[in-house]
FIKOLZA-1660 file (N, C-alpha, C; in steps of 0.1 Angstrom, whole numbers, plus 5000, padded with zeros to 4 digits):
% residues 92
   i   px   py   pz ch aa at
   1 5018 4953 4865  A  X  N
   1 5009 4964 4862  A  X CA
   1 5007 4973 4875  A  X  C
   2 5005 4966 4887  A  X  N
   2 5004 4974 4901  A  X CA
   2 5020 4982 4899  A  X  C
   3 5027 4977 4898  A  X  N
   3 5043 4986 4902  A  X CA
   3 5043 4999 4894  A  X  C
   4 5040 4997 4881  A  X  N
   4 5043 5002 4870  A  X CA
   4 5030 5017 4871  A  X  C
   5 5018 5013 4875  A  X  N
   5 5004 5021 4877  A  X CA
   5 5011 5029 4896  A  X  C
   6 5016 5023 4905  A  X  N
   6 5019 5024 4911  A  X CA
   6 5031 5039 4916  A  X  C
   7 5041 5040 4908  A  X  N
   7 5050 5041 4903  A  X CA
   7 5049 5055 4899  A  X  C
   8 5039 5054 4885  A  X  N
   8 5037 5062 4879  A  X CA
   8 5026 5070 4886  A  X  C
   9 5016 5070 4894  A  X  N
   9 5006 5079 4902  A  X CA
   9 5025 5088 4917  A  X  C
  10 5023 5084 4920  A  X  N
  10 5037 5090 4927  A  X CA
  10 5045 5098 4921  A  X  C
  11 5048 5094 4907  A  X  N
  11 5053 5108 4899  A  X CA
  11 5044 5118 4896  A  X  C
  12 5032 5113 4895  A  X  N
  12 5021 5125 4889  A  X CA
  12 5020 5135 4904  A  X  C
  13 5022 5129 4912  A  X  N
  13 5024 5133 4929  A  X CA
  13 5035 5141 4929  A  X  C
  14 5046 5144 4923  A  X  N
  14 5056 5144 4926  A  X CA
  14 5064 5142 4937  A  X  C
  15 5066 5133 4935  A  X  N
  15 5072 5122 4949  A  X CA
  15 5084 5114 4940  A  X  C
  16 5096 5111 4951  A  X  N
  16 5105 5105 4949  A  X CA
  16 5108 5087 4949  A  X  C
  17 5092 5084 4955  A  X  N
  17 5088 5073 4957  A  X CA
  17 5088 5063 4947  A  X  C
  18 5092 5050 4945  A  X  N
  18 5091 5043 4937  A  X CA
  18 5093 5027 4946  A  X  C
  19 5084 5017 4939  A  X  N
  19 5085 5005 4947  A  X CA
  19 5089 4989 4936  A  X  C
  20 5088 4981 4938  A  X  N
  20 5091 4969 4932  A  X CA
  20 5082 4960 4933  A  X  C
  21 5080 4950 4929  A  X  N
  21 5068 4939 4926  A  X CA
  21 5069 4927 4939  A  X  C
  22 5087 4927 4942  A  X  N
  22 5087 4921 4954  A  X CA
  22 5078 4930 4967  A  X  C
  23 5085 4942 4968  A  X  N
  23 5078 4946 4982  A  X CA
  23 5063 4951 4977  A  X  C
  24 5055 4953 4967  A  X  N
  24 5041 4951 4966  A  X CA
  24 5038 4936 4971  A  X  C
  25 5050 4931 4965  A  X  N
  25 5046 4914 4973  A  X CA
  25 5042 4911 4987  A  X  C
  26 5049 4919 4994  A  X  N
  26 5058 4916 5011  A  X CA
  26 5042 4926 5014  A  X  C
  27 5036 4938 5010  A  X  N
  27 5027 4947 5017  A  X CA
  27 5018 4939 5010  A  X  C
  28 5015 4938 5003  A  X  N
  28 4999 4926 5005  A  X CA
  28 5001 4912 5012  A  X  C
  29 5013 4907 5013  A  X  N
  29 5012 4900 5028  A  X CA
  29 5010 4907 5037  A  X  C
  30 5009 4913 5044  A  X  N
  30 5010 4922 5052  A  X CA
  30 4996 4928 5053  A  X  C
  31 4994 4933 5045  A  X  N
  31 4973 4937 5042  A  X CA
  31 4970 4923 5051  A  X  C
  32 4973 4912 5042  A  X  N
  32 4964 4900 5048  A  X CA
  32 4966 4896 5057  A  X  C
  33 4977 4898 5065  A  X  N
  33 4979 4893 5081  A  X CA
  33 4971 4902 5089  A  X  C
  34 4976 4914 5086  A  X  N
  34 4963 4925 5097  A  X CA
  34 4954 4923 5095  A  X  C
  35 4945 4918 5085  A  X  N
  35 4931 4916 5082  A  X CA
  35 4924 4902 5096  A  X  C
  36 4937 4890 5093  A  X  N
  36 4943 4880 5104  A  X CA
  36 4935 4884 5118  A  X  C
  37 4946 4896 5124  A  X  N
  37 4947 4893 5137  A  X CA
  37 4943 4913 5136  A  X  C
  38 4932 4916 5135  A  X  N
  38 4925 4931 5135  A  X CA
  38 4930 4938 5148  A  X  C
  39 4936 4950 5150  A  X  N
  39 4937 4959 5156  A  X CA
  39 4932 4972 5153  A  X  C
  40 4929 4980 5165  A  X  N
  40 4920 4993 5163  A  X CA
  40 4924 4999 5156  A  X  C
  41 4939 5001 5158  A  X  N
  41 4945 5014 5148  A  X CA
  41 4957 5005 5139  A  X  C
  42 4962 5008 5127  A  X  N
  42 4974 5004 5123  A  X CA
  42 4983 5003 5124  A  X  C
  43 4988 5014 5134  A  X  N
  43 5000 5017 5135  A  X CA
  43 5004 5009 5148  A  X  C
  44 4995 5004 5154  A  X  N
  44 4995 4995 5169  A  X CA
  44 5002 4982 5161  A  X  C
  45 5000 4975 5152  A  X  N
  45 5011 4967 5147  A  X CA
  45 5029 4966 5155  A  X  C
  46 5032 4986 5147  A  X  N
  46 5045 4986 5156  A  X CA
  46 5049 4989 5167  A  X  C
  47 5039 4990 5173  A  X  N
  47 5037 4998 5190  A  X CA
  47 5053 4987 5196  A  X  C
  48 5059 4989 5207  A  X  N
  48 5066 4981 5215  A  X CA
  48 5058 4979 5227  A  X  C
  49 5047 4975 5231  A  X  N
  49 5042 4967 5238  A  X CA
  49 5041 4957 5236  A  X  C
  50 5039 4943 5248  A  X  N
  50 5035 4929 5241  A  X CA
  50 5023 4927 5238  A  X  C
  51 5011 4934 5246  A  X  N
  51 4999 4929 5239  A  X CA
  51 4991 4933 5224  A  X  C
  52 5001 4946 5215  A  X  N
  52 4998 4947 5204  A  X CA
  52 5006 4944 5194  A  X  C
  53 5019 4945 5197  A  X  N
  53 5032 4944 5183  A  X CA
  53 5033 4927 5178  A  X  C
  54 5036 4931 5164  A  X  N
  54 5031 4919 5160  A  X CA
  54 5043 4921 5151  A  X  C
  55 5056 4911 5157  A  X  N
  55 5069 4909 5150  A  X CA
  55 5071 4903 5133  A  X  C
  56 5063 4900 5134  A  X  N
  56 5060 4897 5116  A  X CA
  56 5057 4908 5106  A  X  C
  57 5054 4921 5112  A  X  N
  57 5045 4930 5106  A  X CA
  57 5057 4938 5105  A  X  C
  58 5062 4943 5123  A  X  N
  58 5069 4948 5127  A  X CA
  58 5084 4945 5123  A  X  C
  59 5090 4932 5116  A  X  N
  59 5105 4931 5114  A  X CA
  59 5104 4931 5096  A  X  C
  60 5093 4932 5088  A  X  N
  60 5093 4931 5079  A  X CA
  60 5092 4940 5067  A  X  C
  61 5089 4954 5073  A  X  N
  61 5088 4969 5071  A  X CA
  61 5085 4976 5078  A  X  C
  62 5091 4986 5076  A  X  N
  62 5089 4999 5085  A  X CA
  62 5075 5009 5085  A  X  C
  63 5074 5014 5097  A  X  N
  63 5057 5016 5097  A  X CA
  63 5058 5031 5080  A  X  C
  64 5069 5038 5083  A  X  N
  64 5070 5050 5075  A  X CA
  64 5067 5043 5060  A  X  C
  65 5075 5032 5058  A  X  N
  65 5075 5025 5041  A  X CA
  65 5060 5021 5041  A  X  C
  66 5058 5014 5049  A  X  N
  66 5044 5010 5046  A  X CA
  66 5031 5021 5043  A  X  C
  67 5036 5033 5052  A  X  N
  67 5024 5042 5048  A  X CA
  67 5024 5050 5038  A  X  C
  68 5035 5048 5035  A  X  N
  68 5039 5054 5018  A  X CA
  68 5035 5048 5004  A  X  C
  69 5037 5031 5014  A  X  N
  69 5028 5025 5003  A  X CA
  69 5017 5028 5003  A  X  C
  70 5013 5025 5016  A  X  N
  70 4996 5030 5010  A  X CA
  70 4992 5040 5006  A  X  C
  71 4999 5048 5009  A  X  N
  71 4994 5068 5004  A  X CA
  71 4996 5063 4985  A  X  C
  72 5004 5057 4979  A  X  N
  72 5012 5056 4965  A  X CA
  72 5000 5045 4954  A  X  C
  73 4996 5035 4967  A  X  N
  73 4989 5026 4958  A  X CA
  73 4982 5031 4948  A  X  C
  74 4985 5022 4936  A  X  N
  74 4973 5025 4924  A  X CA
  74 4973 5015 4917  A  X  C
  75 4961 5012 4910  A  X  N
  75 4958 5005 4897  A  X CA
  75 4955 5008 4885  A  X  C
  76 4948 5020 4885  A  X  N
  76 4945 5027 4873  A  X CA
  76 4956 5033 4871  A  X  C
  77 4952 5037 4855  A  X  N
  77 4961 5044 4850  A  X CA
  77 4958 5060 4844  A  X  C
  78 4959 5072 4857  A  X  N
  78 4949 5080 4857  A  X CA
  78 4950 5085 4840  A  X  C
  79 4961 5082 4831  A  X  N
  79 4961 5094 4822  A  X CA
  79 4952 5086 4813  A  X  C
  80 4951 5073 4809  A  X  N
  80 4942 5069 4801  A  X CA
  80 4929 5066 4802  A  X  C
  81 4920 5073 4815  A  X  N
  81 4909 5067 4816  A  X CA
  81 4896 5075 4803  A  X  C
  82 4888 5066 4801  A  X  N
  82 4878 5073 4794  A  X CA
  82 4869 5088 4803  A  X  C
  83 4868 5095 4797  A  X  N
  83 4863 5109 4799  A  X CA
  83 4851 5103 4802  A  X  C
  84 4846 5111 4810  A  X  N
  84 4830 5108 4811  A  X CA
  84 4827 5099 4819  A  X  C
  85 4838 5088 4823  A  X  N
  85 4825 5075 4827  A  X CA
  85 4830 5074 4843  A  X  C
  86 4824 5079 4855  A  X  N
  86 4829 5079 4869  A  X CA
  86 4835 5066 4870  A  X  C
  87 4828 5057 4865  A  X  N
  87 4838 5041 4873  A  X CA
  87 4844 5033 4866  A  X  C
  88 4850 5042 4858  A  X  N
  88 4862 5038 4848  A  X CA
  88 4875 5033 4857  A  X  C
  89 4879 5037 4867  A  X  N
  89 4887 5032 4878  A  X CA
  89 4885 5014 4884  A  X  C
  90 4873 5011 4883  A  X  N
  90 4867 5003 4888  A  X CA
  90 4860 4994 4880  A  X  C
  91 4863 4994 4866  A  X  N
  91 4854 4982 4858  A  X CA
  91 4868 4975 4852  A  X  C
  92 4862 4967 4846  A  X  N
  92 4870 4957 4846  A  X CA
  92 4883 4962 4831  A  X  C
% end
């Protein structure tokens, strides 16, 4: 459902972007490691210093892929939501 909601918000974007269920896999591991070991900014993950880069983050996608993931994430599915109701995105 995420790939597929995912996917399809990116086209409505028109973007060439498209992802797979494995690397939604690999980026929410990745959400939950940084959540782990918190740094100020994100992108300090891939910095090449030793006291921020964090080789797990850093050998496992690229900072570019990843922020594309996040720019693309979706779960709704904007074309079917109900009219009218603001947290139709967010109910169950």
């Amino acid at each position: 459902m995420l790939v597929k909601a995912t996917n399809m918000y990116a086209k409505q974007k028109n973007s060439g972007f498209s992802t797979s269920s494995d690397e939604l896999r690999l980026f929410f591991a990745m959400l939950f490691t940084t959540r782990c070991n918190p740094l100020p900014r994100r992108r300090l993950y891939w910095e090449n210093t030793d006291d921020v880069k964090n080789v797990a983050i850093s050998g496992a996608m690229a900072r570019t892929r990843f922020d594309e993931l996040m720019r693309y994430i979706h779960i709704a599915d904007n074309d079917n939501l109900p009219i009218g109701d603001k947290f139709s995105k967010v109910r169950p």
